[in-house]
Each structure stands twice: as C-alpha cells, then as structure tokens.
DODOTOR-824419 format. One record per atom (N, C-alpha, C): x, y, z; residue in one letter. Coordinates in steps of 0.2 Angstrom, whole numbers, padded with zeros to 4 digits, always signed. Example, Ala and Ser with C-alpha at 12.3 -4.5 7.8 and 13.67 -1.06 7.14 Angstrom:
+0066-0028+0039a+0062-0022+0039a+0066-0016+0039a+0064-0011+0035s+0068-0005+0036s+0064+0000+0039s
***
This chain:
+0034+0116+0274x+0037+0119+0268x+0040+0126+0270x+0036+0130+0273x+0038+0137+0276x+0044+0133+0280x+0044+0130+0285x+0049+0130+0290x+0055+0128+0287x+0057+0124+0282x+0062+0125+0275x+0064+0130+0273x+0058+0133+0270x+0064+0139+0267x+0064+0144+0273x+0063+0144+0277x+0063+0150+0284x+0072+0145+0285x+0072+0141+0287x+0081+0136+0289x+0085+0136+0283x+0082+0135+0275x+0087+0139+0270x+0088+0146+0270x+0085+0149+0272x+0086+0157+0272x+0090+0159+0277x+0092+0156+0284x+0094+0156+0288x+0103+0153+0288x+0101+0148+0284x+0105+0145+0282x+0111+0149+0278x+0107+0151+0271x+0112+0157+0268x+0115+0164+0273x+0111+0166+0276x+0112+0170+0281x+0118+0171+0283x+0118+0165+0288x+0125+0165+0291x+0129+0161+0285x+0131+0158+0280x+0137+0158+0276x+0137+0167+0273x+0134+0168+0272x+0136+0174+0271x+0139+0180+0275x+0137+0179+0280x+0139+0182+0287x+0148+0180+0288x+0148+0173+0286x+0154+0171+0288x+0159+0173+0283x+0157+0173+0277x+0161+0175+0270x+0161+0181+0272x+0160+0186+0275x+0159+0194+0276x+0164+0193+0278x+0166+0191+0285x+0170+0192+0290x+0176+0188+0288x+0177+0184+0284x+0184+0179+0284x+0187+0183+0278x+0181+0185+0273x+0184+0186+0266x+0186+0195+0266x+0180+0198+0271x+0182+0205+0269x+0183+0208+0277x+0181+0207+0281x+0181+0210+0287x+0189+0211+0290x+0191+0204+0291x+0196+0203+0295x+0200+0205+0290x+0204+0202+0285x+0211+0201+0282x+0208+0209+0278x+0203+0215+0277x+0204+0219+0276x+0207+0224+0281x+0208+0224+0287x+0212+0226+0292x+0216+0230+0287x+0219+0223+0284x+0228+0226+0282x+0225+0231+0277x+0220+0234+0275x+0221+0241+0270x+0220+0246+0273x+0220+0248+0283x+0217+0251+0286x+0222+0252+0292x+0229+0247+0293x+0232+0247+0299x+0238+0245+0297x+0241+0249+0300x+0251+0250+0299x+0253+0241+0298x+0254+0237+0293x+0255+0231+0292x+0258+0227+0297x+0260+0227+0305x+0265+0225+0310x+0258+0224+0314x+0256+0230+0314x+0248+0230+0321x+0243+0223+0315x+0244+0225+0309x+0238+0220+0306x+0240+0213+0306x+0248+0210+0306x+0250+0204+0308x+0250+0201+0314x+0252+0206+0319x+0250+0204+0325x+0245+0205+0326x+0239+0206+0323x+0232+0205+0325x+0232+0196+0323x+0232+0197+0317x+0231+0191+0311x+0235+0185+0314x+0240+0183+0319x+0245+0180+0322x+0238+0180+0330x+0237+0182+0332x+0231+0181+0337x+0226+0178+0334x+0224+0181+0330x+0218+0175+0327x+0219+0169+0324x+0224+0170+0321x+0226+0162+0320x+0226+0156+0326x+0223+0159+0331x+0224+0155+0337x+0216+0152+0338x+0212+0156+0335x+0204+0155+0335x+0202+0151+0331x+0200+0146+0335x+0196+0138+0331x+0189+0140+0328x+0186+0144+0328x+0180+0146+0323x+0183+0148+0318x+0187+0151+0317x+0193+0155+0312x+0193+0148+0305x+0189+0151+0299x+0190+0146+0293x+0188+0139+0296x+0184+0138+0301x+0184+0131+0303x+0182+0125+0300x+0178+0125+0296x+0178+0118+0289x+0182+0119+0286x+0184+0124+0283x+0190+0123+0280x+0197+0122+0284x+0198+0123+0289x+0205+0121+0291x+0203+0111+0294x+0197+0109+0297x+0195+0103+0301x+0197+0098+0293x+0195+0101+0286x+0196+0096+0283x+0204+0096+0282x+0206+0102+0279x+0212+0102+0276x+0218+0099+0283x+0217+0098+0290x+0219+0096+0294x+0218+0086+0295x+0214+0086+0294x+0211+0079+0292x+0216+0075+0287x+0216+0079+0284x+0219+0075+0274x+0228+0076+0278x+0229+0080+0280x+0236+0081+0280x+0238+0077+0285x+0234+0076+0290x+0237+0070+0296x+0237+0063+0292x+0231+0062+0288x+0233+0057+0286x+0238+0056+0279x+0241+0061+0276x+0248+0060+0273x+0255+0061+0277x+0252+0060+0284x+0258+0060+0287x+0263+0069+0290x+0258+0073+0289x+0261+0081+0285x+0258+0084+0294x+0255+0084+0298x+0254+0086+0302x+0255+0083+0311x+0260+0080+0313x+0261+0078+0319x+0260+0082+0323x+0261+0089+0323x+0256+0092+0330x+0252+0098+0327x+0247+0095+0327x+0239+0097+0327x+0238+0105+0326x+0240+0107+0333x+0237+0113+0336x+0242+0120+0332x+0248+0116+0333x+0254+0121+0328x+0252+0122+0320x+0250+0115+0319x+0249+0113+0311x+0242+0121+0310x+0239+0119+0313x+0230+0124+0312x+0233+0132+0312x+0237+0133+0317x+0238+0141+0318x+0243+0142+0313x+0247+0139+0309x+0251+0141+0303x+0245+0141+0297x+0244+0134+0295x+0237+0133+0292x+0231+0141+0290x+0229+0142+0297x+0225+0148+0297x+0229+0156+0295x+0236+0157+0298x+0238+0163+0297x+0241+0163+0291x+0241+0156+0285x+0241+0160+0280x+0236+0160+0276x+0231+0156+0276x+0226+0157+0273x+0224+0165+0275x+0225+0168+0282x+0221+0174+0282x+0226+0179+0278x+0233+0179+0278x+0236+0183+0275x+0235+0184+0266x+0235+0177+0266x+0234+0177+0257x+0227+0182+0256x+0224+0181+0262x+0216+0186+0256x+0218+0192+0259x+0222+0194+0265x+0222+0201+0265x+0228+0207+0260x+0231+0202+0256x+0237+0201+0252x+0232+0207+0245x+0225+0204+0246x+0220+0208+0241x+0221+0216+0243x+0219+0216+0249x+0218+0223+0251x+0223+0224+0252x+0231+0222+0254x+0238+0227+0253x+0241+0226+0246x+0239+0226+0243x+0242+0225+0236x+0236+0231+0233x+0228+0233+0235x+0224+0240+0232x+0228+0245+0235x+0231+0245+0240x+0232+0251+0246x+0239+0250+0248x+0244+0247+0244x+0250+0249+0246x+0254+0248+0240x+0262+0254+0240x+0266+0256+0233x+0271+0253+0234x+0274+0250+0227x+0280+0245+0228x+0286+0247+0232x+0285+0250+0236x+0289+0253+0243x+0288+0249+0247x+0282+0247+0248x+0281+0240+0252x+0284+0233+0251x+0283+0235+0244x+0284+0230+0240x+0293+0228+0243x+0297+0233+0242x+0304+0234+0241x+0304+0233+0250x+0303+0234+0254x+0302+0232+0262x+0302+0226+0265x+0298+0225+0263x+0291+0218+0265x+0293+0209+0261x+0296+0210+0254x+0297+0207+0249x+0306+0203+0249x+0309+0199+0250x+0315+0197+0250x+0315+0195+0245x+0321+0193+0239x+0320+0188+0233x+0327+0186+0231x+0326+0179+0235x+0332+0177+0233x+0333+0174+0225x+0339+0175+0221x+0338+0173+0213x+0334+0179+0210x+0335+0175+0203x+0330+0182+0197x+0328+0177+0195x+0324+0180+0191x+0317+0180+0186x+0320+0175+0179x+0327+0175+0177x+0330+0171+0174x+0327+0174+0163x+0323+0178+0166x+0320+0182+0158x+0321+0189+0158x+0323+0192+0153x+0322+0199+0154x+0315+0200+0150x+0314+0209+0150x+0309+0212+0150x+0307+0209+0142x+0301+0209+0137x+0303+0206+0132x+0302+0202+0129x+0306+0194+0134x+0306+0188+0132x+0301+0185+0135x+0299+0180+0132x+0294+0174+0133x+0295+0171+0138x+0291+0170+0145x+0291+0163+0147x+0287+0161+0152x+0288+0154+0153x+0282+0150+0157x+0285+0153+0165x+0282+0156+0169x+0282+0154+0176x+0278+0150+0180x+0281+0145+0183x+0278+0138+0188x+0276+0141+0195x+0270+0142+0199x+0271+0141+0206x+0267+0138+0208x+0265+0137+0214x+0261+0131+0218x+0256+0137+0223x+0253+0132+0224x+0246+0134+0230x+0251+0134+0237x+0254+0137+0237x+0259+0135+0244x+0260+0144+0245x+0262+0146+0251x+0263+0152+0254x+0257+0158+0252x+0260+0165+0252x+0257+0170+0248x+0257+0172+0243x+0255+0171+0237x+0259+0172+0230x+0256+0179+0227x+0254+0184+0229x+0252+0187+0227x+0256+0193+0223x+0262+0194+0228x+0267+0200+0230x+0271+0195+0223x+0272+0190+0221x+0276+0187+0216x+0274+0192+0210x+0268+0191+0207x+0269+0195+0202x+0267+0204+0202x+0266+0205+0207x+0268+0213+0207x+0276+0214+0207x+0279+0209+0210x+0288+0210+0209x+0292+0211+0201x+0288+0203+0199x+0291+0202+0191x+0285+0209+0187x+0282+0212+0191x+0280+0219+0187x+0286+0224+0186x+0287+0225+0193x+0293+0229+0195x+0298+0231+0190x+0300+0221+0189x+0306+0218+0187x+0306+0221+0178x+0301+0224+0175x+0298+0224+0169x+0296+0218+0165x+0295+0215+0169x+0289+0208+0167x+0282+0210+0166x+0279+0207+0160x+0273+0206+0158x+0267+0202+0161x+0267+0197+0167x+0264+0191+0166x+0257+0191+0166x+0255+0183+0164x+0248+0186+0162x+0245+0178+0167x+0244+0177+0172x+0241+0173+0177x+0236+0167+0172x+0237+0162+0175x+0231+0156+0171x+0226+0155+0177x+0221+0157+0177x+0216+0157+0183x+0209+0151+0180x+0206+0148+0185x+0203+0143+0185x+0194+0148+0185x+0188+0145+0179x+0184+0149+0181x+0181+0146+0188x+0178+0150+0194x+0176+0146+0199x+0172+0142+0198x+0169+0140+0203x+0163+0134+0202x+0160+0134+0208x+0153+0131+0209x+0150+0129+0215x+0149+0136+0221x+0146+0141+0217x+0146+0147+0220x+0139+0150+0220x+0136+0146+0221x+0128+0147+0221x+0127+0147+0228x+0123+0153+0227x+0121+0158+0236x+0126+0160+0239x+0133+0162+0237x+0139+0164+0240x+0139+0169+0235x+0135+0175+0236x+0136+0182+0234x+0140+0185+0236x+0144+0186+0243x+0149+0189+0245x+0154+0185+0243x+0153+0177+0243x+0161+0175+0240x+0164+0177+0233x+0157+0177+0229x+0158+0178+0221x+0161+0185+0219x+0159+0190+0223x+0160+0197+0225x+0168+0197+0224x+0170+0194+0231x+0176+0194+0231x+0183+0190+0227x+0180+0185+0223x+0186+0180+0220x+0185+0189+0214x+0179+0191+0211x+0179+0194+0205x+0184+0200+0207x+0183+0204+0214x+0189+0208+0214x+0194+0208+0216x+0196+0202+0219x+0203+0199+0219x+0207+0199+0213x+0202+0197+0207x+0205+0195+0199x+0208+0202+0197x+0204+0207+0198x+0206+0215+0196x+0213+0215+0199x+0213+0213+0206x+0218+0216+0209x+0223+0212+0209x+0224+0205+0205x+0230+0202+0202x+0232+0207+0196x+0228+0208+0191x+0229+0210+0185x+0230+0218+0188x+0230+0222+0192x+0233+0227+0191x+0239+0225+0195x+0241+0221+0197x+0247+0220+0200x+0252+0217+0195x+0250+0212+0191x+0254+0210+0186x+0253+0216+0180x+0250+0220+0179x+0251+0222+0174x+0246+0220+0167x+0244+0214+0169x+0243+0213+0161x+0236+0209+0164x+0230+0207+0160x+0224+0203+0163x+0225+0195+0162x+0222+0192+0165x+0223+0184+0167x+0221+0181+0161x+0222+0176+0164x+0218+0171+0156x+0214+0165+0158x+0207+0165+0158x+0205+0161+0158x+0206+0151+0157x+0205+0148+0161x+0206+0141+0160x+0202+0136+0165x+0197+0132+0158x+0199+0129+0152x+0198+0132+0149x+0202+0134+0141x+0200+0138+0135x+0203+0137+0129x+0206+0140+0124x+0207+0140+0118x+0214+0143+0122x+0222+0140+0117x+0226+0142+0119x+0230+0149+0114x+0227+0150+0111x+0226+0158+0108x+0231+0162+0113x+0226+0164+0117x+0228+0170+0121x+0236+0168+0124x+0237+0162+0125x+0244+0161+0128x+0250+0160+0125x+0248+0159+0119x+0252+0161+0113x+0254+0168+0111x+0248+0171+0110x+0248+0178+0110x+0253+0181+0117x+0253+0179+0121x+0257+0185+0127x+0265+0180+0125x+0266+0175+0123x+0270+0174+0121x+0273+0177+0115x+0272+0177+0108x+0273+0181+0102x+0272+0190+0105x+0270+0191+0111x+0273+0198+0112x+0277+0198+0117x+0281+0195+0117x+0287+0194+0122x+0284+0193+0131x+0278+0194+0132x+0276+0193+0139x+0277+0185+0143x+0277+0186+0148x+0276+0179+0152x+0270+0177+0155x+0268+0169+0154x+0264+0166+0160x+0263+0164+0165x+0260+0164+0170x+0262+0162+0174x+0256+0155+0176x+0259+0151+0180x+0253+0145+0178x+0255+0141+0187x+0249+0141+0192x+0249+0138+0198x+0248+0133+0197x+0252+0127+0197x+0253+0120+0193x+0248+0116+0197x+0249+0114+0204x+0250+0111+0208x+0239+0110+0209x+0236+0105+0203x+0229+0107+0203x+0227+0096+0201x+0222+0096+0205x+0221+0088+0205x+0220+0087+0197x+0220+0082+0194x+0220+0080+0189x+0212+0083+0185x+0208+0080+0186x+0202+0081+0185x+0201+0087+0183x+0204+0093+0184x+0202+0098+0183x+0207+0100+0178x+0211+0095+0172x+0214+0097+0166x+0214+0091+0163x+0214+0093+0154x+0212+0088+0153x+0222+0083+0150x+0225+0085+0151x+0230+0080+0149x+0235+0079+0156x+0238+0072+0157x+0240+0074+0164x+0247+0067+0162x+0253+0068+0166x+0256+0061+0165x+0258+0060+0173x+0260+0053+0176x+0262+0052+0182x+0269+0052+0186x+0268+0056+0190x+0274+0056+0192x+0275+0058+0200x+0281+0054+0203x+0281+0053+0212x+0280+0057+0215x+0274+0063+0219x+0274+0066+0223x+0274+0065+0229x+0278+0066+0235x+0275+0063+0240x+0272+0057+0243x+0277+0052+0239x+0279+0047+0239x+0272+0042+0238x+0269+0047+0235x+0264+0043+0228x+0263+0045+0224x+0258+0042+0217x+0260+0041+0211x+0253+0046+0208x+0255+0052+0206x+0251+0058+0204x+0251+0060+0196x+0244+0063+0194x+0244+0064+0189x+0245+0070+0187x+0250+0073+0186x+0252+0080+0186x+0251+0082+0178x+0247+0091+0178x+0246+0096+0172x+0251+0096+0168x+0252+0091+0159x+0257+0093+0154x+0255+0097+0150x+0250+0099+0148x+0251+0102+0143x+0255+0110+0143x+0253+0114+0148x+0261+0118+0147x+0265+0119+0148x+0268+0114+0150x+0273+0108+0148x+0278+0108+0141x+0274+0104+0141x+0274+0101+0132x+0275+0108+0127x+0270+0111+0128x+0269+0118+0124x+0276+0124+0127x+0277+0124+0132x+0285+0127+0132x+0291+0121+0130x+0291+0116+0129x+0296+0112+0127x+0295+0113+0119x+0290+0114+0116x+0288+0116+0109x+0289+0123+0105x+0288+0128+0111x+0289+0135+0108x+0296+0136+0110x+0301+0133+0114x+0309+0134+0116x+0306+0141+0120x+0304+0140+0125x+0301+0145+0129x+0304+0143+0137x+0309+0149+0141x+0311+0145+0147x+0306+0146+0151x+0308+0142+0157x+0304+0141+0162x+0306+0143+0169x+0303+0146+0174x+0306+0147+0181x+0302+0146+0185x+0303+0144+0193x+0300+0140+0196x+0301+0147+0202x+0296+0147+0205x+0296+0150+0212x+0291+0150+0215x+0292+0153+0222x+0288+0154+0228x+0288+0158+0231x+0284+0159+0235x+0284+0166+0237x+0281+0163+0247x+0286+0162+0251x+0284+0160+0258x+0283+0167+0261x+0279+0164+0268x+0280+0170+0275x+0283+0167+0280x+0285+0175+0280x+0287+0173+0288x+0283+0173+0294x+0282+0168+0297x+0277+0168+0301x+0275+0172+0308x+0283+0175+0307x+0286+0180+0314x+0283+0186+0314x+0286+0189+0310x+0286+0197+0306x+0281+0195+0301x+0280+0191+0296x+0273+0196+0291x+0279+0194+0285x+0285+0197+0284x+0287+0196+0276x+0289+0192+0275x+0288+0192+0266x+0290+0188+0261x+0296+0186+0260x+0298+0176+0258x+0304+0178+0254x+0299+0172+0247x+0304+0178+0242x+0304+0176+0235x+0308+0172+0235x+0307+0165+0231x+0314+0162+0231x+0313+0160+0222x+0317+0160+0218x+0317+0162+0212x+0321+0155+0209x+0319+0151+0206x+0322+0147+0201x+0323+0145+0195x+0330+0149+0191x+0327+0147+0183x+0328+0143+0182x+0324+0137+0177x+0326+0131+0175x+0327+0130+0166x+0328+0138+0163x+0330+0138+0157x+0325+0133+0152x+0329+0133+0145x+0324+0130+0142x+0323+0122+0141x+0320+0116+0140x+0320+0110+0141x+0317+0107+0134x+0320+0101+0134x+0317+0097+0128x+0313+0092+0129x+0314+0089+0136x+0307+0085+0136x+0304+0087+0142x+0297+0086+0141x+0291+0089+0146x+0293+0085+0151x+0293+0079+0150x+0291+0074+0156x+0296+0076+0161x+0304+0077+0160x+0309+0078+0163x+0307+0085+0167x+0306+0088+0163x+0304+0097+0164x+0300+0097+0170x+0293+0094+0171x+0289+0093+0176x+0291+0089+0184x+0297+0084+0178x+0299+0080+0187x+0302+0084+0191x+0307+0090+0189x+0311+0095+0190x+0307+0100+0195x+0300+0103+0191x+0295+0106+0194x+0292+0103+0200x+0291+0098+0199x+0287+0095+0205x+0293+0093+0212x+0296+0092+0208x+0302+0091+0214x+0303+0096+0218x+0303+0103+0218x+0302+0110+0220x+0296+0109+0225x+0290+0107+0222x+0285+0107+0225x+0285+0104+0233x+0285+0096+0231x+0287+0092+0236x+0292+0095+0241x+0297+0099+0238x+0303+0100+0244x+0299+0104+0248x+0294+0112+0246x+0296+0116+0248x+0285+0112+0253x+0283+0106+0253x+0277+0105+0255x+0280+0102+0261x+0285+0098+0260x+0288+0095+0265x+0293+0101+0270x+0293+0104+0267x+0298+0111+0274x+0291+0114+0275x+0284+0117+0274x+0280+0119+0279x+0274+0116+0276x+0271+0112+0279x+0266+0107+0275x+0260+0113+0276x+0260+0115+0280x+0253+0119+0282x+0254+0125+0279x+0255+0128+0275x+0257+0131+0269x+0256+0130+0263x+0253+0123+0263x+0247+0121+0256x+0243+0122+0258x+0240+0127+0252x+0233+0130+0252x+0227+0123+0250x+0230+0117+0246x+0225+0113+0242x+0225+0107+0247x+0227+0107+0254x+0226+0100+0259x+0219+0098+0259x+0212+0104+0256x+0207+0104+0256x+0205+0098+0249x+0209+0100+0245x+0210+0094+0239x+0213+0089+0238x+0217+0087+0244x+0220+0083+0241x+0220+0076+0241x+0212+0072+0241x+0209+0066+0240x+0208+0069+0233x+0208+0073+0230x+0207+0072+0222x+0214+0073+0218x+0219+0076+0222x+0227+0078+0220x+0230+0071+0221x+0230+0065+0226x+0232+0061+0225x+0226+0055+0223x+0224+0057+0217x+0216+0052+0216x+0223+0046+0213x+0219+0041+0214x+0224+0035+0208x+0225+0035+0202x+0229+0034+0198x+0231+0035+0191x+0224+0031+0188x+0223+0034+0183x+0218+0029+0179x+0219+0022+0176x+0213+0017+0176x+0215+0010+0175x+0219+0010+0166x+0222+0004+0166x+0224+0006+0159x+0217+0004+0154x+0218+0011+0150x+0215+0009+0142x+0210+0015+0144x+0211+0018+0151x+0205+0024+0152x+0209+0029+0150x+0206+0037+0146x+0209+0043+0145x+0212+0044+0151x+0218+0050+0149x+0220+0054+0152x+0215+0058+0154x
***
C-alpha cells in the first residue's frame, strides 16, 4: 500500500513537473525575450520528441490515419511549434501593447460589423487564435468568447492554474469576460441586445453539445454545433468566419477575415462555415489543435430514432 502511494506521488510529481515546463516555463520565454530570439528558440524546440510527447504521439496517430500526415517528422515539428506558440500567445498578449499587435499581426479582410452591432464570430481550433480578439478589440469590437468549463483536471494543479489565467488574459484581451458553456443562453443574448459580438470556436466533437446536424467534413459525415446557428439565423444577426495562421518562418500572424453576412437557413449557414474549416485543415493539417479528438469529431452519426 505504501509502495502505491509512494508511485502515485511520484507519479503526480512528474505530471506536474511537465505541466511546469510546457505550460509555464518554456512558451513563458516570450514575456521575457525580444519575440524573434523567443521564436527561434521555440522553432529549436519544436524539433524535440519529449516536447508535448503524448500529446503530439496521439494527435500524430489520428492524423495519419485521416490521411493528414504523410511525413511524420515535418508533421510533429509544425504540430509542436504551434501548439507551443498558442500558450506562449498568454504571456505575449500580458506583456505586449497593440504595437505589437499592429507588427506581428497581418489581416486580410474586415470584421464585416461595426462597433455597435451584433454578431456571431466563427473560428476553429486551428492556428493561434489568441491575437484574433485583441485585434477586433482594436477594431472597436466588443467580443465576448464561448469557452468550454474544463474537465478531467484532478491532480493537474499547475494545469488548472494555467487554463484559469489564460481565461483573464483572453477577456483583457477582448475586452469583455467569456461566457461559460454549457449554460443558459441569457448572457448571449444579453451581449447581443448591447450591440457586442460572440465569438464561438466551432469546430468541437459532438458530444460535447447538445444539438448537432450532419454534414461532409473531410470527406465524412460529421455532426456539427447548430444551435448558434439557428439562433443567429433567428436574431438576423451576421456572421464572420476567421482565422488567425503562423508563419512558421518568422513568428507572425495572418488574420484572414470572412464576412458571410446574414443567413436564413442555419443548415446552409454552417455548410459555408465548415467549408472554411475543411479548406483551411487541409492547407496546414498540423495546425489542428483537436487531432487529439478527433475519434470523437468524427464519431458516427447516431442510429436512427437516437437523440441528437
């Protein structure tokens, strides 16, 4: 029994030793080093196989078998350096003025909303999204981010540490606080009825919402999030699609901006959205952050006469 918990104790240990170093050590660099020395650090390291190792073995695993990774080794070191960028994206968004922003940042298209008005924004688990809504702050947009509560975070005191102030450092970045999801749709209503915008990272396996319809991603048959959807096609509220890549050379962003105005039917509205998604999965596949989900993104539709 002691030898147990002496190997759980140890066990915690080094997960938290690791979560130090991946979550706050390394990709904190960038609040501490002129951002060119911190990329080309983070460009070196992305060449290290202990670097995120379960997590990149699995996400490498699901993508070869969709076909999304024919060379390995290229695949991991894209894989890796954005996953490290996206967290160090926390500590340069505390510790850098939208001068950087205005540097660092390229944005092709607008926001397709002025200051003001209402509207849905769509992005995906793909690139760096972080710098996205510090921009449409800039721009005098309000957004107010749909964030997922975590889960499965027992014994990961340094990882729970960090998702809790990454949250602050989105909502000083956007301006306005997040909104919890799953919830009551009040609050989203509410940032609507005061002209503000939401913004909603679509691109989440079914099971983790409760309304979903199907439609061809990726050349299968997926059950993709309608209910804000449906609820922008209800309130005549537009929609804009975007993303936010890296360069993998230099370190910067491009913002690529899509309005798709307002829509009458959801189902259409969504094929539109996902169509984006697909394109921009299939131009840098290693640039999905959810490869690690994606036996439950592409689960099989439900038999008929089963819920949504």
């Amino acid at each position: 029994m002691a030898g147990n918990r002496a190997a759980a104790v140890l066990a915690r240990l080094r997960t938290e030793a690791r979560d130090a170093l991946e979550l706050v050590l390394l990709p904190g660099l960038a609040a501490v080093l002129p951002w060119r020395w911190s990329f080309a650090l983070f460009r070196r390291l992305a060449g290290w196989p202990w670097l995120y190792r379960a997590q990149c073995a699995r996400a490498l695993a699901l993508a070869r078998e969709a076909g999304m990774a024919p060379d390995a080794a290229r695949w991991l070191r894209e894989y890796r350096l954005v996953i490290l960028t996206d967290h160090a994206d926390h500590y340069l968004a505390r510790t850098r003025s939208d001068a950087w922003l205005r540097r660092h940042v390229r944005a092709t298209g607008d926001w397709g909303v002025a200051p003001g008005q209402a509207a849905l924004l769509v992005t995906f688990h793909w690139g760096c999204g972080m710098w996205a809504q510090r921009h449409a702050h800039a721009q005098g947009l309000l957004p107010h981010t749909l964030v997922a509560s975590p889960e499965g975070l027992r014994g990961r005191t340094v990882l729970r540490r960090y998702i809790r102030q990454r949250l602050r450092t989105l909502e000083q970045a956007q301006g306005r606080p997040v909104i919890h999801v799953p919830g009551p749709m009040r609050p989203l209503r509410r940032a609507w009825g005061a002209g503000e915008q939401v913004v909603v990272v679509i691109d989440v396996p079914a099971d983790q919402v409760p309304g979903t319809v199907p439609l061809p991603v990726l050349g299968r048959s997926v059950r993709v999030p309608a209910a804000l959807a449906r609820l922008a096609v209800e309130q005549r509220v537009p929609v804009t699609v975007y993303t936010l890549e890296l360069d993998l050379a230099s370190g910067r962003r491009h913002l690529r901006l899509h309005p798709l105005g307002v829509w009458d039917d959801a189902e259409r509205l969504l094929g539109r959205v996902f169509e984006r998604f697909e394109a921009v999965v299939r131009e840098r596949p290693a640039s999905w952050h959810l490869w690690t989900e994606a036996e439950r993104f592409f689960a099989p539709a439900p038999m008929e006469g089963e819920a949504e």
